[in-house]
C-alpha positions as CSV (number, residue, x, y, z in Angstrom):
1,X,25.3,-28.5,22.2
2,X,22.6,-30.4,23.8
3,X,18.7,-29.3,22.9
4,X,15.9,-30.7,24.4
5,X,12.2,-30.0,23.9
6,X,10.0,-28.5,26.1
7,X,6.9,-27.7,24.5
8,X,5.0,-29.3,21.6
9,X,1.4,-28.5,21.6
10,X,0.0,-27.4,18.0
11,X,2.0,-24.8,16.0
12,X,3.8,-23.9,19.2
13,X,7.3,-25.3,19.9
14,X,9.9,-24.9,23.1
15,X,13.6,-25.8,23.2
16,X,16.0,-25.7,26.1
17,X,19.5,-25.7,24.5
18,X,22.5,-26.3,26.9
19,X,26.5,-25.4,25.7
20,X,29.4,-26.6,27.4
21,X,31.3,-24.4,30.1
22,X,34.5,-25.5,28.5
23,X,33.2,-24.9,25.1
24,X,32.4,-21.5,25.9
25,X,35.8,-20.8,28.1
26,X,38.0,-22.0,25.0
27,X,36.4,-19.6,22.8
28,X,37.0,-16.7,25.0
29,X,40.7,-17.9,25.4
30,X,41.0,-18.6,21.8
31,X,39.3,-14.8,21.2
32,X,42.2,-13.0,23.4
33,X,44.7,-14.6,22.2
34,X,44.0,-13.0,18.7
35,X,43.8,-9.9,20.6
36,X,46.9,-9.9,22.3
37,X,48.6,-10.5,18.9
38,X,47.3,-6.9,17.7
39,X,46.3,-4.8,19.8
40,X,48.8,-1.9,21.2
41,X,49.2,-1.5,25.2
42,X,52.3,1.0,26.3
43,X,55.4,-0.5,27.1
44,X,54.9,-3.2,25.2
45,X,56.1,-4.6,21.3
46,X,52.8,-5.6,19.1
47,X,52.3,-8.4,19.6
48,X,53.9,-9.1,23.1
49,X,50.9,-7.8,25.6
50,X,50.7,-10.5,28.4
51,X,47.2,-12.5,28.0
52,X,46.8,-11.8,31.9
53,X,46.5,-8.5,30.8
54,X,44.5,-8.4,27.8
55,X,42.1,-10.5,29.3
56,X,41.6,-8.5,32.2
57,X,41.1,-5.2,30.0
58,X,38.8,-6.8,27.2
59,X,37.6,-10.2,29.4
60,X,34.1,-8.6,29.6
61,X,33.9,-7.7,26.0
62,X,35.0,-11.0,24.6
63,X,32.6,-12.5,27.0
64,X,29.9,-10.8,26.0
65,X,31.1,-11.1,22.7
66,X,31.2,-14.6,22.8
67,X,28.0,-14.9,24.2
68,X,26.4,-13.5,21.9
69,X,27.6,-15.2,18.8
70,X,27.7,-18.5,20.7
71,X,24.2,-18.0,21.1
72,X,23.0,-17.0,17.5
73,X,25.3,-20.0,16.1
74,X,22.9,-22.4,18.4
75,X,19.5,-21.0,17.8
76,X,20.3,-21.2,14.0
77,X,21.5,-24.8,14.4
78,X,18.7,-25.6,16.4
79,X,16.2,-24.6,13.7
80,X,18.5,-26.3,11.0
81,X,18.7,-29.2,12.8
82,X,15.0,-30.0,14.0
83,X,13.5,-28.2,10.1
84,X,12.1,-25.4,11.7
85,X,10.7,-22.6,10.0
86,X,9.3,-19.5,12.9
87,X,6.1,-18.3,12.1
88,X,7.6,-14.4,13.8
89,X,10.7,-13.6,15.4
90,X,11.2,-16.2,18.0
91,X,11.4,-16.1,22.4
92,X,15.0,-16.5,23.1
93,X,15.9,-16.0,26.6
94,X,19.4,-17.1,28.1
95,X,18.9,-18.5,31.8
96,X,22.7,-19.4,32.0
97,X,24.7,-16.9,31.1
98,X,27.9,-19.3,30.6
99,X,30.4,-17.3,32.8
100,X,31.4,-20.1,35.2
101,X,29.0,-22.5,34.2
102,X,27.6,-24.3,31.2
103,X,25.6,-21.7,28.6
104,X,21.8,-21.9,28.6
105,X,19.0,-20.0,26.8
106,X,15.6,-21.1,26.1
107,X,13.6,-21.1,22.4
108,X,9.8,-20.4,22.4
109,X,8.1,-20.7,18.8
110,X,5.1,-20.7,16.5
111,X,6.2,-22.6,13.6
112,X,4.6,-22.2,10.2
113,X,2.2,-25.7,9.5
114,X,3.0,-28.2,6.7
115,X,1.1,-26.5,3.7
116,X,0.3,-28.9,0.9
117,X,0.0,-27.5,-2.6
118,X,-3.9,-27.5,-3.9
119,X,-4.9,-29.6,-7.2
120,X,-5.7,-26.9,-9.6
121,X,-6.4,-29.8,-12.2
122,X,-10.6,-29.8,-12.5
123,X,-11.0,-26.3,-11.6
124,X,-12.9,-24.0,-13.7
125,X,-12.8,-20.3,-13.3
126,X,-15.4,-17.7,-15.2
127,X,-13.5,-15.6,-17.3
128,X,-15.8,-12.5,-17.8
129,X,-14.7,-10.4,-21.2
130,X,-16.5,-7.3,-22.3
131,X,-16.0,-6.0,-25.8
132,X,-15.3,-2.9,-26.5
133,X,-18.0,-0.9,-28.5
134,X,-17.8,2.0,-30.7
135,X,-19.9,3.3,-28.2
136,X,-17.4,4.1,-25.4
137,X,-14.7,4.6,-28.0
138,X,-16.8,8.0,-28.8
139,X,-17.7,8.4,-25.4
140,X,-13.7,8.6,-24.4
141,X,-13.3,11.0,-27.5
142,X,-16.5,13.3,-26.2
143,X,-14.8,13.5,-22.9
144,X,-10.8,14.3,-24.5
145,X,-12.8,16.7,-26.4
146,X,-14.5,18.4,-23.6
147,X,-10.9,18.3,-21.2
148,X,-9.3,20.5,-24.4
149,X,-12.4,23.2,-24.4
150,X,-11.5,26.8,-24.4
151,X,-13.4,29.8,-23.6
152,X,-14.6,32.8,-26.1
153,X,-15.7,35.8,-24.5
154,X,-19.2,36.7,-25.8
155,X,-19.5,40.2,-26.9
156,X,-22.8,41.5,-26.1
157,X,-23.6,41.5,-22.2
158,X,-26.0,39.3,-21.2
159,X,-26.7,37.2,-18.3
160,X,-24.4,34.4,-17.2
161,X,-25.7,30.6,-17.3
162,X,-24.8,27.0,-16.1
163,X,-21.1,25.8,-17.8
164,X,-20.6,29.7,-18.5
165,X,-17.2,31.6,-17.5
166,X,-17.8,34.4,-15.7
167,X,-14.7,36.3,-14.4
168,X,-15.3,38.5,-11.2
169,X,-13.6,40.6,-8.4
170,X,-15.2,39.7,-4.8
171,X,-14.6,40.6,-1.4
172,X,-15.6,38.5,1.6
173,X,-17.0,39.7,5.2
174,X,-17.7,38.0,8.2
175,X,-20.0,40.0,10.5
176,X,-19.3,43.1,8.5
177,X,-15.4,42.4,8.5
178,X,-13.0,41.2,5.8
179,X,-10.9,38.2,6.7
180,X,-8.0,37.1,5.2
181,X,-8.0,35.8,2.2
182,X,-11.5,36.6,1.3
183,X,-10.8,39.1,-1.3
184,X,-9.3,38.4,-4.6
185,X,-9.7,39.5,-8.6
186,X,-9.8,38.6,-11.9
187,X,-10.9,35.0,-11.1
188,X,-12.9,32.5,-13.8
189,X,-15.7,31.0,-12.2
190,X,-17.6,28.2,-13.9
191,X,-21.3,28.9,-13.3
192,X,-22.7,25.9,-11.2
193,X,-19.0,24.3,-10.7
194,X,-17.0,23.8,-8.0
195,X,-16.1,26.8,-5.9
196,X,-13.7,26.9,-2.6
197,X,-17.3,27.1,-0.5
198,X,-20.3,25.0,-1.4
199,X,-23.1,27.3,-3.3
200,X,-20.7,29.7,-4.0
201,X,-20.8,29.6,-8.1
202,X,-24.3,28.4,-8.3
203,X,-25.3,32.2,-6.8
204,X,-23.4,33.5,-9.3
205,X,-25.6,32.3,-11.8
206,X,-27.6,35.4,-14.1
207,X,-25.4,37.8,-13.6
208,X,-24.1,40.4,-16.2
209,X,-20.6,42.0,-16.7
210,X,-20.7,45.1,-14.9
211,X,-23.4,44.1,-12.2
212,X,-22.7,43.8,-8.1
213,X,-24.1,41.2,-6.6
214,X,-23.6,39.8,-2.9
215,X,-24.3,36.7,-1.5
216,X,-24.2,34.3,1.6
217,X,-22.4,31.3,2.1
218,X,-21.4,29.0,4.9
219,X,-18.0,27.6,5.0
220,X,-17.9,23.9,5.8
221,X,-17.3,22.6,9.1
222,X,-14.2,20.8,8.3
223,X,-12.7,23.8,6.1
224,X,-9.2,24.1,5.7
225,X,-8.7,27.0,7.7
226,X,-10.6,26.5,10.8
227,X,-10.8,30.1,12.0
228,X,-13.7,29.9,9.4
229,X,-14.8,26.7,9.8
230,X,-18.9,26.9,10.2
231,X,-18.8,30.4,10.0
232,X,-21.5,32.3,7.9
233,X,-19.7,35.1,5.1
234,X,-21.2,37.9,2.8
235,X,-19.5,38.1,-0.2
236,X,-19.4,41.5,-2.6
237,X,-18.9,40.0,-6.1
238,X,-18.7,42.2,-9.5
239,X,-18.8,40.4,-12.7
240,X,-16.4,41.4,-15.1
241,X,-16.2,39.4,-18.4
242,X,-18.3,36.1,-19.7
243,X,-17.1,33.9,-21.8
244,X,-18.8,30.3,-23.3
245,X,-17.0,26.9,-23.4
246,X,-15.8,26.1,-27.1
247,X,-15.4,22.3,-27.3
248,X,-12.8,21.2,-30.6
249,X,-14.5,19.0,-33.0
250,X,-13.7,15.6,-32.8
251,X,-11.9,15.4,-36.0
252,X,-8.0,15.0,-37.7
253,X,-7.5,18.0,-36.2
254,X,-8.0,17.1,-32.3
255,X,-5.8,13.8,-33.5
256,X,-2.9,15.6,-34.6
257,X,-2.9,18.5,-31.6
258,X,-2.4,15.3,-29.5
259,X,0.3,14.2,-31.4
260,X,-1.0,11.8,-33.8
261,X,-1.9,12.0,-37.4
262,X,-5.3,11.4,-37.8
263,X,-8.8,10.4,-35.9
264,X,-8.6,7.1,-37.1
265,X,-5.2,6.5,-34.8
266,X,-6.7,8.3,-32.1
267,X,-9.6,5.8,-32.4
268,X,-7.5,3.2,-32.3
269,X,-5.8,4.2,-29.4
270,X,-8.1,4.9,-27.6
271,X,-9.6,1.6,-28.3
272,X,-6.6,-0.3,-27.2
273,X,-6.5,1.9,-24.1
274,X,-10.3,0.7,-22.7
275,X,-9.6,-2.9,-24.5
276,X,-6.3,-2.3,-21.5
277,X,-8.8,-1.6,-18.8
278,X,-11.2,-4.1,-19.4
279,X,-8.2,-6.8,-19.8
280,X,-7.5,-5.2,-16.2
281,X,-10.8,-5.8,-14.2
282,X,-10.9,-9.4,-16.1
283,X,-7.5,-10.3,-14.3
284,X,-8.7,-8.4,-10.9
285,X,-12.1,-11.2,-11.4
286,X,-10.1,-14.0,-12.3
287,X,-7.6,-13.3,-9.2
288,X,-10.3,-12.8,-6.8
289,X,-12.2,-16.4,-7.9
290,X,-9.2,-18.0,-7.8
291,X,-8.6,-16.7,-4.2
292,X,-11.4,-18.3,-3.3
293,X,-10.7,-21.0,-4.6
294,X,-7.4,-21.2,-2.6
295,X,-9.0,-20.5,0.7
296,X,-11.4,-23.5,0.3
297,X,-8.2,-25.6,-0.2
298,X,-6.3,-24.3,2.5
299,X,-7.6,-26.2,5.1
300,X,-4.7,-25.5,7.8
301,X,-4.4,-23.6,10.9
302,X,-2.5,-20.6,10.5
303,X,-0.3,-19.5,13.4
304,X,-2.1,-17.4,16.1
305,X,0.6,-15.0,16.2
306,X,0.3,-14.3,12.5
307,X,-2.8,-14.1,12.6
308,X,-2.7,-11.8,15.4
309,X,-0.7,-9.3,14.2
310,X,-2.9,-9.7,10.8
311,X,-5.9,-8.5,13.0
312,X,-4.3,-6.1,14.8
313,X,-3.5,-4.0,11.3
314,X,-6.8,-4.1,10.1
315,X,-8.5,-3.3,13.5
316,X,-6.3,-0.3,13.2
317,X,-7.5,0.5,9.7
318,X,-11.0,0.2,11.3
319,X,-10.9,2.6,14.0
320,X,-9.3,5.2,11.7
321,X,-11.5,4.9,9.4
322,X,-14.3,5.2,11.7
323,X,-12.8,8.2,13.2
324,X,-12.6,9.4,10.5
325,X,-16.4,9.1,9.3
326,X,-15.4,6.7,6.3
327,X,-16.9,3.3,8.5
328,X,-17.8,0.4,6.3
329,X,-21.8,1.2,6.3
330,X,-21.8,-2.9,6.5
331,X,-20.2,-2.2,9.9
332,X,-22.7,0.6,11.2
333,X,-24.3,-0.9,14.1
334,X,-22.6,-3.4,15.1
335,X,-21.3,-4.2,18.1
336,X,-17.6,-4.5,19.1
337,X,-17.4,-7.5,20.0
338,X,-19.2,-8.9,16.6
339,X,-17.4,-6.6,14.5
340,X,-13.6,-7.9,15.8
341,X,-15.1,-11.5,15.3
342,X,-15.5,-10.4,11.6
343,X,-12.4,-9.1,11.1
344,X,-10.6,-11.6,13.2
345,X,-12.3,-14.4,10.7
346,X,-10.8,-12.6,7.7
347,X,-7.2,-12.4,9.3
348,X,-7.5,-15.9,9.4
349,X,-8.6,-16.2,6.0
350,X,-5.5,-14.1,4.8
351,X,-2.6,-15.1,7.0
352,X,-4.1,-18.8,5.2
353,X,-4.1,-17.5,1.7
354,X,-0.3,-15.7,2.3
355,X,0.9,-18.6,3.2
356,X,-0.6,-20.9,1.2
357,X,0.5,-18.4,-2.1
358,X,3.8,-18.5,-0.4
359,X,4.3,-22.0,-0.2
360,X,3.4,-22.3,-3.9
361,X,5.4,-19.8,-5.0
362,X,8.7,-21.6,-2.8
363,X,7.4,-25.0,-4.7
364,X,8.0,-23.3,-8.4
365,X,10.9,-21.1,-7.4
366,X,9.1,-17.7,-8.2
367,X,11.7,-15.1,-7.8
368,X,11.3,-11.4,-8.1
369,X,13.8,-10.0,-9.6
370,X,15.6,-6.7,-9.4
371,X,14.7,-5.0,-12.6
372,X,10.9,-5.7,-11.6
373,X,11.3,-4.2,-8.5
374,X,13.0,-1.0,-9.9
375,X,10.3,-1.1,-12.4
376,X,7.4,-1.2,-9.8
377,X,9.3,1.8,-7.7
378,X,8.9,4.0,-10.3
379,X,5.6,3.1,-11.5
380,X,5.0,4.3,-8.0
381,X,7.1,6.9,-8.6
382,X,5.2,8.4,-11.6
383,X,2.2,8.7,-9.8
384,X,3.6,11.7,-7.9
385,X,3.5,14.0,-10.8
386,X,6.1,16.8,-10.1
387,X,7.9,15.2,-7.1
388,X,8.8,11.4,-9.1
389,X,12.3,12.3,-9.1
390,X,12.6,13.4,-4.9
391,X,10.1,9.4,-4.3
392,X,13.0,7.8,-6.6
393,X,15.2,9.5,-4.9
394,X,14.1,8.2,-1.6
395,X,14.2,4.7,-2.8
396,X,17.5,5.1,-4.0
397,X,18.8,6.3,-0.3
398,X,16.1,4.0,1.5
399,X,17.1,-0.1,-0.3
400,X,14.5,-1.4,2.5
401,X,11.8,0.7,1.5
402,X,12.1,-1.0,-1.5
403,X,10.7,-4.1,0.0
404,X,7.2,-2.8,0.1
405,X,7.2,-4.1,-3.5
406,X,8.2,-7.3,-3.1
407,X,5.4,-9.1,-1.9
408,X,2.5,-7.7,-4.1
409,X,4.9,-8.9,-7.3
410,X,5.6,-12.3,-5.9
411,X,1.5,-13.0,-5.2
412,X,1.3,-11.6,-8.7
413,X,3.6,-13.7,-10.6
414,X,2.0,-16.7,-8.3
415,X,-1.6,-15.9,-9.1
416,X,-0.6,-15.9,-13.1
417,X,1.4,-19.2,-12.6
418,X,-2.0,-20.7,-11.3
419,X,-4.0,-19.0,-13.7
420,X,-2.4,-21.0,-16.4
421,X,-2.8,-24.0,-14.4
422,X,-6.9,-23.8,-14.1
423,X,-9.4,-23.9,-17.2
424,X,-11.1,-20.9,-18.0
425,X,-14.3,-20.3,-19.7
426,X,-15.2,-17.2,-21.3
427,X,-18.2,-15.5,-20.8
428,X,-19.4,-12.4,-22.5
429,X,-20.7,-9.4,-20.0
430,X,-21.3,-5.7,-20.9
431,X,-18.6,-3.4,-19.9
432,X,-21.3,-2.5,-16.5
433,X,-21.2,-6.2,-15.7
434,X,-17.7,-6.5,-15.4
435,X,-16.9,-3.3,-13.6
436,X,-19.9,-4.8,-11.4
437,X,-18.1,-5.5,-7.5
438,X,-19.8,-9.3,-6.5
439,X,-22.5,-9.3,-4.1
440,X,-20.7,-10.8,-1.8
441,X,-17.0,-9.3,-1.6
442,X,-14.3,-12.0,-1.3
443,X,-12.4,-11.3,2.3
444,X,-8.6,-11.7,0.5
């Protein structure tokens, strides 16, 4: 084949690649002739079909056939040949189709930049580490405690108060008329907790098994049910039965009914678990200063299609956000125009920090392998509660959903290859200073 380029300017890169006419024809010939050895025509042996008429049954097909695979041979020879490596899915576009002629198609391109691997030597990275007090050890127990408290009924009537049970029968009206699902009995309310309408539970608050009460509330403009979206009700309520929250002792006892054998264990436990969590947001620190780090050093220009497409997903994540009244109160009044400069800037900044984590990664052959990938899919699964098994079971039927994993392990195993690579001071910080986000949140 013959190639000749048409366009270097930057990233970008054109080819015009020419095949042969005869090239092309002998392939077709060569194609029918294997055809006319198998396939089956009436009144005729296997095998003895005239080529005439083979070729004037299937000529289109093996030319388009040939075509085709003629023309997916070149373009990978071409980028084998010149050490080309597309940024995205390359222009092809065939201007001579090859019938009676020679076979030409053009190649448009962004290429990915030459990306040289930073010196990691003489940096030094904060490595903030908060121990773990008895403190928040008791803390964590006080709250397991409080998530296994029970209720006791209390004997004598009296009136209900905050973090009381109060178990009640009420019906609902709108403008004098029950609506559905308004009415229901025998439910626990917790006095001042969360109800299905805001102010619902705090109303309930002094009343006495046995008494009526009814109150008003207005159901929220973005209620479930929008028939009663905004609207005002009047609800009938009766109490029925109070009971007071009993909260175990923090003892062997609470140790053993979550299967261990004493407080002590549970202690330690416990302990390991925060000592876990803090070992998590020092890695998440760590990570983020040595992304910065990284961006300063990748001083190349990324692809404008990549970086493109970047922009276009998180201008998408933008607007829905924004429709969805969760804007970035960073972003609240600015203007369009500033606001896609920002986020085209930060595009930039992370199609330069993939590739520059990819290039590293290719330089130390980091592989992910399979059993980290099954591992991550049902990590992800777990966090579906009842439906893990149908999410693993979707993975299992869907291999390329699987890929969604790839890329986040690969930066990971990267970012701790590099880790080791940089010194690392240790500082000590309070378990609030480490939580702490930065003043200034690192665009990665």
């Amino acid at each position: 084949m013959q190639v000749t380029e048409t366009l270097s300017d930057g990233l970008k890169r054109g080819y015009t690649v020419v095949v042969p006419g005869p090239e092309l024809a002998a392939k077709r010939e060569q194609r029918l002739a294997e055809l006319s050895k198998t396939i089956q025509m009436p009144g005729f042996r296997p095998g003895k079909v005239p080529l005439n008429l083979v070729r004037k049954r299937y000529g289109d097909a093996v030319a388009a056939e040939i075509l085709e695979d003629t023309v997916n041979t070149a373009h990978s020879q071409l980028l084998s040949e010149h050490k080309l490596r597309p940024a995205m899915q390359p222009k092809l576009e065939i201007t001579k189709p090859g019938k009676d002629s020679d076979l030409e198609f053009t190649v448009e391109m962004e290429v990915l930049p030459e990306v040289a691997l930073p010196d990691l030597t003489e940096v030094t990275l904060s490595k903030p580490v908060a121990a773990v007090s008895e403190d928040e050890v008791d803390k964590a127990l006080a709250r397991m405690a409080e998530q296994r408290q029970s209720f006791k009924p209390v004997e004598e009537p009296r009136a209900a108060a905050q973090g009381e049970q109060l178990k009640v029968d009420f019906v609902g009206r709108i403008e004098g008329v029950p609506f559905e699902g308004g009415a229901a009995q025998d439910v626990a309310l917790i006095i001042g907790g969360p109800g299905f309408i805001p102010g619902f539970t705090e109303q309930v608050e002094g009343m006495k098994p046995g008494e009526t009460r009814t109150i008003t509330v207005t159901f929220p403009e973005d209620y479930g049910a929008k028939e009663l979206a905004g609207k005002t009700a009047e609800f009938e309520i009766s109490a029925k039965e109070l009971a007071v929250p009993e909260v175990p002792a923090i003892d062997d006892e609470l140790a053993k009914a979550m299967g261990l054998e004493s407080l002590e264990q549970l202690k330690e436990r416990v302990r390991e678990q925060i000592g876990r969590e803090y070992e998590g947001l020092t890695r998440a620190r760590l990570k983020r200063a040595l992304l910065d780090v990284l961006a300063a050093k990748a001083e190349f220009t990324a692809p404008a299609s990549l970086v493109e497409a970047e922009f276009e997903a998180i201008w998408r994540q933008v607007e829905a956000e924004k429709t969805a009244g969760e804007q970035d109160p960073e972003d609240a009044g600015k203007d369009e125009e500033t606001l896609k400069a920002e986020y085209r800037a930060i595009a930039d900044r992370r199609v330069r920090l993939g590739l520059l984590v990819a290039e590293i990664g290719r330089a130390h052959d980091v592989q992910v392998s399979e059993q980290e990938m099954q591992r991550a899919m049902f990590n992800e699964a777990m966090r579906y509660g009842a439906q893990a098994m149908q999410v693993v079971e979707f993975f299992r039927k869907n291999p390329q959903a699987m890929e969604r994993f790839r890329g986040p392990i690969f930066e990971d195993k990267v970012i701790d290859l590099l880790l080791g690579q940089v010194r690392q001071e240790e500082v000590s910080v309070t378990p609030e200073e480490l939580a702490k986000e930065p003043e200034e949140p690192a665009k990665a």
